[in-house]
One Martini backbone bead per residue (centre of mass of N, CA, C, O) as a GRO file, in nm:
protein
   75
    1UNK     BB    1  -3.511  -4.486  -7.441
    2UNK     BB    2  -3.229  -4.657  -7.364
    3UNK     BB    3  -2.966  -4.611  -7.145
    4UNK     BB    4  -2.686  -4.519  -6.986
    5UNK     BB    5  -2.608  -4.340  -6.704
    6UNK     BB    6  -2.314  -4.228  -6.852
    7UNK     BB    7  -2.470  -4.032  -7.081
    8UNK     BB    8  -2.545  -3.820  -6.910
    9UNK     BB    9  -2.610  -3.486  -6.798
   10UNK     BB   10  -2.588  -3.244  -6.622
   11UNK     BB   11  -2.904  -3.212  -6.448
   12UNK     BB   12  -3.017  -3.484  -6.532
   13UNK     BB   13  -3.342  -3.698  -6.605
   14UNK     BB   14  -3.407  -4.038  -6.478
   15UNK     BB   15  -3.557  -4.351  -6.493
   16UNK     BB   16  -3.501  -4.648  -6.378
   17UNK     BB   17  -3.515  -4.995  -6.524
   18UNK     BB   18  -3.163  -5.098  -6.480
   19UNK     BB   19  -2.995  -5.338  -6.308
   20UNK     BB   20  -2.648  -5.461  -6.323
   21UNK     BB   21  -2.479  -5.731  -6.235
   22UNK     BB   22  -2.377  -5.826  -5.972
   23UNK     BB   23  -2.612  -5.923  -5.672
   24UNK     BB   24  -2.518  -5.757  -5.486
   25UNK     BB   25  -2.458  -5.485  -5.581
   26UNK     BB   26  -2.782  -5.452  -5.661
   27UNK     BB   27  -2.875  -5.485  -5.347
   28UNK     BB   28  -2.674  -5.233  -5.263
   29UNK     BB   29  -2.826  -5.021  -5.461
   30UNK     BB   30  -3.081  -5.031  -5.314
   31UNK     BB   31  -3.034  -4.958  -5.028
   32UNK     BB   32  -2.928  -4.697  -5.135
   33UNK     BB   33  -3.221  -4.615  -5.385
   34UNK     BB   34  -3.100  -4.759  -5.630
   35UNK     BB   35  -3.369  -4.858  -5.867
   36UNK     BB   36  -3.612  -4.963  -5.999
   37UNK     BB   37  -3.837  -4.669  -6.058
   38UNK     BB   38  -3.650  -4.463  -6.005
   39UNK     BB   39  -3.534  -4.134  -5.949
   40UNK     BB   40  -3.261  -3.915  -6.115
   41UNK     BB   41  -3.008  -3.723  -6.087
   42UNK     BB   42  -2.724  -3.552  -6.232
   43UNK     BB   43  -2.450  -3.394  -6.129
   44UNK     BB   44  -2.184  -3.581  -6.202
   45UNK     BB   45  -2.021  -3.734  -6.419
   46UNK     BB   46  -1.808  -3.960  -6.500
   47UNK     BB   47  -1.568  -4.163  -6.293
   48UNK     BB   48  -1.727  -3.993  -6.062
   49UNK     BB   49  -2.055  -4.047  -6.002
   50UNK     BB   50  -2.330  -3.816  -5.919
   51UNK     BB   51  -2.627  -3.883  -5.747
   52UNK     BB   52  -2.962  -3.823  -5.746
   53UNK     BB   53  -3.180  -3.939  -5.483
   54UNK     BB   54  -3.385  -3.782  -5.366
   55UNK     BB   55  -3.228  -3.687  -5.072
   56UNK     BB   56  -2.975  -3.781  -5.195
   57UNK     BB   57  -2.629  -3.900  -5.230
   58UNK     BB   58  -2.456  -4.075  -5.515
   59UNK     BB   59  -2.169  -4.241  -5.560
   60UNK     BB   60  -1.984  -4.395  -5.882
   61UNK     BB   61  -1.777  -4.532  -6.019
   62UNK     BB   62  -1.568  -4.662  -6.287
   63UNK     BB   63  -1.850  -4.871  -6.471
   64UNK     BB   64  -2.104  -4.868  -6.319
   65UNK     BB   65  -2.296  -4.682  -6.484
   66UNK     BB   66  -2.285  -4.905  -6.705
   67UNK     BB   67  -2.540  -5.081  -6.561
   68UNK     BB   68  -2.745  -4.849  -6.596
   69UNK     BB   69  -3.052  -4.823  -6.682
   70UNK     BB   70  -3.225  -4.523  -6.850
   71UNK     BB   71  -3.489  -4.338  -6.878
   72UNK     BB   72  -3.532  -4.010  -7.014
   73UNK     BB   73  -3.637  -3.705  -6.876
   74UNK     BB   74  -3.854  -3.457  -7.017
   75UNK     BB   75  -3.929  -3.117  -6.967
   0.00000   0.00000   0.00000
């Protein structure tokens, strides 16, 4: 089941589906390692969502991530 990124709780762990929004912006996170197949954990949620991607760390404003579609990985 597809959920927006911005539903997650601390600490879980989801595979990108989808990246949605303007073709820069969707770009711009490709070259930062957020892209469709990667897998993310979420570290803080809220309005500026802290997100672990590989060995990164990736911070996005209040509405961005809900522009990110995510299928959660169940433990």
């Amino acid at each position: 089941m597809l959920i927006p990124l911005d539903m997650l709780k601390p600490g879980e762990w989801a595979d990108v589906a989808e990246v949605g929004g303007d073709s820069a912006w969707v770009v711009r996170l490709a070259e930062l390692g957020l892209r469709e197949g990667c897998r993310l954990q979420v570290l803080q949620p809220g309005s500026t969502c802290l997100l672990k991607i590989a060995n990164c760390r990736l911070c996005l404003r209040s509405g961005e991530s809900s522009q990110i579609l995510v299928m959660p990985v169940r433990g």
